[in-house]
N, C-alpha and C positions, 0 to 999 in steps of 0.2 A: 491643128491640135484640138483634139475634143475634151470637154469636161473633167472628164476621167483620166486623162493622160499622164497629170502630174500622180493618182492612184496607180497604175498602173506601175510605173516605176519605182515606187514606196513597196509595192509588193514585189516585183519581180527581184531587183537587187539586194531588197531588203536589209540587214545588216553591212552588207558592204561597201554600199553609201553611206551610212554614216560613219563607219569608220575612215572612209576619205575626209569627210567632212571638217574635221581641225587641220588637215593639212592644207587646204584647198586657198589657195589665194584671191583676191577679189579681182586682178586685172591676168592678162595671159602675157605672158612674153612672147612673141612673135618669133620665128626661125630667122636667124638669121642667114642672109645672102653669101657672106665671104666663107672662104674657106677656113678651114683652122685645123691646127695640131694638139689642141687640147681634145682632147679624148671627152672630160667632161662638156663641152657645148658640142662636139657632135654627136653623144649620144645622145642631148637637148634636144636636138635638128633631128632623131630619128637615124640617123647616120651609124645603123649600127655595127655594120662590119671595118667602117672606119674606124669608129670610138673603140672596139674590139681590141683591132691592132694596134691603136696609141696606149692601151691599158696592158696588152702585153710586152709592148716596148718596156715600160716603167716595170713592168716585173722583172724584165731581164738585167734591168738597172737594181732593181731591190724587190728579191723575193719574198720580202716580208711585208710586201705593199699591200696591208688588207683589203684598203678601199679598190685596190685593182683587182684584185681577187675577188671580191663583191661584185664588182662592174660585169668582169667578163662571166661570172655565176650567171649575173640576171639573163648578161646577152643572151649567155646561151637557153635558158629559161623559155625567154621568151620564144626561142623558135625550137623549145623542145629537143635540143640536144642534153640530154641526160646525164649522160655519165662526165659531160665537160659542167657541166653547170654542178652536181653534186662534189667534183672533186673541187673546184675552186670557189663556189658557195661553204663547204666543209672548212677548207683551209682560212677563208676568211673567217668564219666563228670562233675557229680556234686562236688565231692572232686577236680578233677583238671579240670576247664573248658578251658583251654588250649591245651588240651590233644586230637588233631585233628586225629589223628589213630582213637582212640575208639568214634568217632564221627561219622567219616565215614561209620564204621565199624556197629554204630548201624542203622543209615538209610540205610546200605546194609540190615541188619535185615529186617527190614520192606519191603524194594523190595521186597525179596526173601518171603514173604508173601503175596506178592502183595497189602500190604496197601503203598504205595505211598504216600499218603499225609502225612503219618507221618513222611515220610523221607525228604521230603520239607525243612522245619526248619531250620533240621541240615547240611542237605549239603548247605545251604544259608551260614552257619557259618564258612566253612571251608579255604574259600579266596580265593580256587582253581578255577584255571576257568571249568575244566570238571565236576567239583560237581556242581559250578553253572549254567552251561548247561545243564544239568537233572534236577538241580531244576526246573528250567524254563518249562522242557516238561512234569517233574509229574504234576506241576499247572496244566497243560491247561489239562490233563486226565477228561475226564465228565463221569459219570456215573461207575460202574461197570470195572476195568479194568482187562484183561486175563480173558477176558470171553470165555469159550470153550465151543463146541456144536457139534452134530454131532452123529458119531459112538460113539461106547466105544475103538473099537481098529483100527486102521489102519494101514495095510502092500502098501507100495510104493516102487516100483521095483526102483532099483539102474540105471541113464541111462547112468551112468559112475562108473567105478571103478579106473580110474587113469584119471590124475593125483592125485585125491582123489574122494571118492564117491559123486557123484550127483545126485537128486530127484526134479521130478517138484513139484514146487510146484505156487498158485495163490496169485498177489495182488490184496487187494478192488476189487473184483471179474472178474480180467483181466485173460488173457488168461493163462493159467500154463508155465512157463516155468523155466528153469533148474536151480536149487541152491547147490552149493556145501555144504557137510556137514561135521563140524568141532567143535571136542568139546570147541576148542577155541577161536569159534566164538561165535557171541552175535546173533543178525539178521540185518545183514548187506547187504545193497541193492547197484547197479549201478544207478550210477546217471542216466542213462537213466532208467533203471526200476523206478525209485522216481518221471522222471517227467512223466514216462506213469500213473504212480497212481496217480499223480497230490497233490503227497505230498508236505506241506508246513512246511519249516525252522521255527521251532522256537526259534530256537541255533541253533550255528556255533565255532567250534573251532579249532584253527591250526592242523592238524595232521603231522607235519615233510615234509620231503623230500622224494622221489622216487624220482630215477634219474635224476636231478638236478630239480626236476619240486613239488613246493609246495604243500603240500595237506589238502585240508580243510574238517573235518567233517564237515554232517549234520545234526542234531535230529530233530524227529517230532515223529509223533504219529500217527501211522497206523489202519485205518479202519477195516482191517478183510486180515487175512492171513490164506489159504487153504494148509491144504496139505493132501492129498488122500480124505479121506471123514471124517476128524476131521477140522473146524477151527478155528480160533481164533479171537477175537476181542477187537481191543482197548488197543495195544501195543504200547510200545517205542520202536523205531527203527532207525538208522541212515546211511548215505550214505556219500559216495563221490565220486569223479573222479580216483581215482587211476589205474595205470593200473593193470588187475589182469590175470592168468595163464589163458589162453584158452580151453577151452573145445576139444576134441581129434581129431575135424570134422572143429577145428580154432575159433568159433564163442566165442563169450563170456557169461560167464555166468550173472543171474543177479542177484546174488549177493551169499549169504550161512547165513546160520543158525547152533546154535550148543546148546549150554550150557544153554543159558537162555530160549530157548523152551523146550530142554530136559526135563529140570526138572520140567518142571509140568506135566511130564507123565512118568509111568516106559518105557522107553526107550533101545531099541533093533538097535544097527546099525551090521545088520549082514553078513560079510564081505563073510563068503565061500558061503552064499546065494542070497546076492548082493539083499539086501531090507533093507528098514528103516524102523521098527515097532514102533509104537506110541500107548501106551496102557492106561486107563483113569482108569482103575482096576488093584489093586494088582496082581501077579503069576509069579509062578517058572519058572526061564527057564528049559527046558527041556538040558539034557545030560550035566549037567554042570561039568567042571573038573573043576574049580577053583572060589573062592568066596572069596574076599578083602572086606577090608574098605575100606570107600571113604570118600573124604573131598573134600571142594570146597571152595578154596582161592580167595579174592578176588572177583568179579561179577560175570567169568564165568573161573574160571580153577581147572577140576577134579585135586587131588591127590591120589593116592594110595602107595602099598607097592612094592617095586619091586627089582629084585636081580639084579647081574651081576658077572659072574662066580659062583664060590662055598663059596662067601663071603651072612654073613645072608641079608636079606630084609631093605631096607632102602627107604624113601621118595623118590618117583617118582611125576614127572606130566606125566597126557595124553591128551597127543595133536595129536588129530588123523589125525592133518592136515599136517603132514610133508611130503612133495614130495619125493618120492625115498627115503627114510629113515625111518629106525627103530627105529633108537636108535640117541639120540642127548646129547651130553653128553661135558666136558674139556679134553683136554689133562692131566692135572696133577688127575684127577680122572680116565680117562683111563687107564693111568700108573698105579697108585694105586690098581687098581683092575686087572689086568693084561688084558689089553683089546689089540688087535694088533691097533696101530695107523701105518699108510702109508706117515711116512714123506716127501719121495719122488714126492707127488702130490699132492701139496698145495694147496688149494680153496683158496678165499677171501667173506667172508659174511660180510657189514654191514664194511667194513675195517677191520674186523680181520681173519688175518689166519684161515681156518679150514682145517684138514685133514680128509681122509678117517679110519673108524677104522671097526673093526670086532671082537666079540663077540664071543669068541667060547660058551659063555651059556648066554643066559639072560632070566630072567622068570617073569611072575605075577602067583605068587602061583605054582600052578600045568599045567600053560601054561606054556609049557619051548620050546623056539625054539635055534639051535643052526648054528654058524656060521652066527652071525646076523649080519647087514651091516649097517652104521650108517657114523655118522660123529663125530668129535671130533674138539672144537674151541680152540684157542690156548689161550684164556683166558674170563673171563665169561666177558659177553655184554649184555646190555636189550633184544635184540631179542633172547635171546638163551632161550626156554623154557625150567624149570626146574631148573638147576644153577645158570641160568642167573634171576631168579627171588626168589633165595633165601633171598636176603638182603629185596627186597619187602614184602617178609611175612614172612620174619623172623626166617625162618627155614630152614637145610640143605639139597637140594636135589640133589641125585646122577646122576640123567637123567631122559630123558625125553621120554617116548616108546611113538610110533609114526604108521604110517602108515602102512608099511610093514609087523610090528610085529602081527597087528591085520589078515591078511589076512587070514588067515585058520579058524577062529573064527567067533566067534558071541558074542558080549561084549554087555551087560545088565546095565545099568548106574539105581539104583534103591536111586534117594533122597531123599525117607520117611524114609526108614529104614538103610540110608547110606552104601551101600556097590556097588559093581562093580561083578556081576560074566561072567566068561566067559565058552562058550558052543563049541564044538565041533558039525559042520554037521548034521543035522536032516533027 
């Protein structure tokens, strides 16, 4: 972890880390091993097509089961089945109209379909102020929005590989220049890039502290964003001052992109190749060893299945954005899994302890690298992706694979058909 790391993440997720932040507990509950018919602790476990079916049992028991109606919404949410998540995210509002999860939860729906205005309403209803800053920039959306045009596929050379990968890319048709790529990101600009586009505020909300210095989102709605020969037009987009990790030549970047442009295209960040491919048509990767599920919690963070040692797969996030790190994970789940934590050279992130750990195995699937290098916090915090956002969505995640891990690879983010595969060198 470099200097900047805890920066980095104060910028990229920005308000949506601290809207975890009061729910976020100080120790992790761990998955449990037995089995169970509670619907509630498997969907805990990540068990979701389990917890699924015990949430539809109970509806057949009683149709007016909000909280099952809510469950089976998120399931399907989370893996992008639409029209099951809108109808029973909808029916749980209407039996509990208090019920601000499954609210949120359904105007994410509609984002991630890019109908916008139907998500309006509901984030108006929620009393948060970051719901009601989006309300405010889907309003002002005119015509048409994630309009895309262009090629069918584009390859964009990497013009960094660390501190994490970077790609030019254009604002409202200004000059290209260099965007870090992060599946954790949304599309997040520098304020000097927002006022070379001559973008306008139309929300603002606190974003916390960087070193003792306040930080304020922007939102607005961006004209046309290039990247290789695909662009896009008539996005939500936001910015601020923050400072963020410098590009390897000093300069700064002007800004990064991740998750919510990803997915409106099967997507390719190909690390031993060092290009971002962006593709508007389905296809296989080529030389694939390994093929996961994928789920996407929240606005923009992948989940998959992920090991560590010889213990089975469990609830991962991918945050391809972690500086110098693999693996991001607790202490009492390092231990648990037998991971080497390096007490003796204690970090500070965010004011909590972290230490150095090492992996002798960590895998996705049939990607397995060993003596992996990672960090380990000495208790879960909002910034910690992956544990540190368990209590946010609700279910237990073991860690968080990260930059490192992906280097020899080429990872395919594919959310039509929800899965993740990863390739070996072409």
């Amino acid at each position: 972890m470099t200097l900047h790391h805890a920066d980095r993440r104060t910028f990229l997720k920005g308000a949506a880390a601290l809207a975890a932040a009061a729910g976020v507990s100080t120790a992790l509950p761990l998955a449990a091993e037995a089995d169970s018919r509670d619907p509630g602790e498997l969907f805990k476990q990540g068990r979701f097509a389990d917890a699924e079916r015990g949430y539809r049992r109970q509806l057949r028991e009683d149709p007016s089961a909000a909280h099952a109606h809510a469950q089976v919404g998120y399931i399907a949410l989370l893996s992008n089945r639409f029209g099951t998540a809108e109808k029973h995210l909808g029916r749980a509002i209407a039996l509990a109209p208090g019920d601000i999860a499954s609210t949120q939860r359904l105007a994410e729906c509609f984002i991630r379909q890019d109908r916008p205005a139907r998500a309006v309403p509901l984030l108006r209803r929620t009393g948060r102020p970051r719901d009601a800053a989006f309300a405010k920039v889907y309003s002002h959306i005119e015509g048409t929005p994630w309009t895309i045009s262009g090629a069918r596929s584009t390859r964009v050379p990497f013009h960094t590989l660390d501190p994490v990968p970077s790609v030019e890319a254009g604002v409202n048709g200004g000059k290209p220049r260099k965007f870090y790529l992060d599946t954790y990101a949304t599309l997040d600009l520098s304020m000097e890039e927002a006022e070379r586009a001559g973008l306008r505020a139309l929300a603002t909300v606190e974003g916390g502290v960087v070193d003792a210095h306040p930080v304020v989102l922007h939102f607005g709605v961006l004209d046309s964003f290039r990247v290789g020969d695909i662009e896009i037009r008539n996005i939500p987009v936001q910015w601020n001052d923050a400072r963020r990790p410098p590009l390897p030549d000093g300069s700064q970047a002007a800004g990064a992109f991740g998750t919510t442009i990803f997915y409106h295209f099967l997507t390719t960040m190909d690390y031993a190749g060092r290009a971002l491919l962006l593709r508007r048509t389905p296809g296989a990767p080529r030389d694939e060893i390994a093929r996961l599920p994928l789920w996407l919690a929240g606005d923009h963070f992948p989940c998959s299945l992920g090991s560590l040692g010889d213990h089975p797969p469990r609830m991962v996030s991918i945050d391809t954005g972690g500086i110098g790190s693999a693996l991001d994970t607790t202490v009492a789940i390092a231990e648990q899994y037998g991971l080497t934590v390096d007490y003796d050279n204690p970090r500070e992130r965010s004011g909590i302890k972290t230490y150095p750990l090492t992996a002798e195995r960590a895998g996705l699937g049939r990607a397995v690298r060993h003596d992996v290098r990672g960090n380990a916090a000495e208790k879960v915090f909002p910034g910690l992706p992956g544990p540190g956002q368990s209590a946010q969505f609700g279910f237990d995640m073991i860690a968080n694979f990260t930059h490192e891990f992906f280097k020899p690879y080429a990872v395919t983010f594919d959310y039509t058909r929800m899965r993740m595969s990863i390739s070996r060198p072409s």
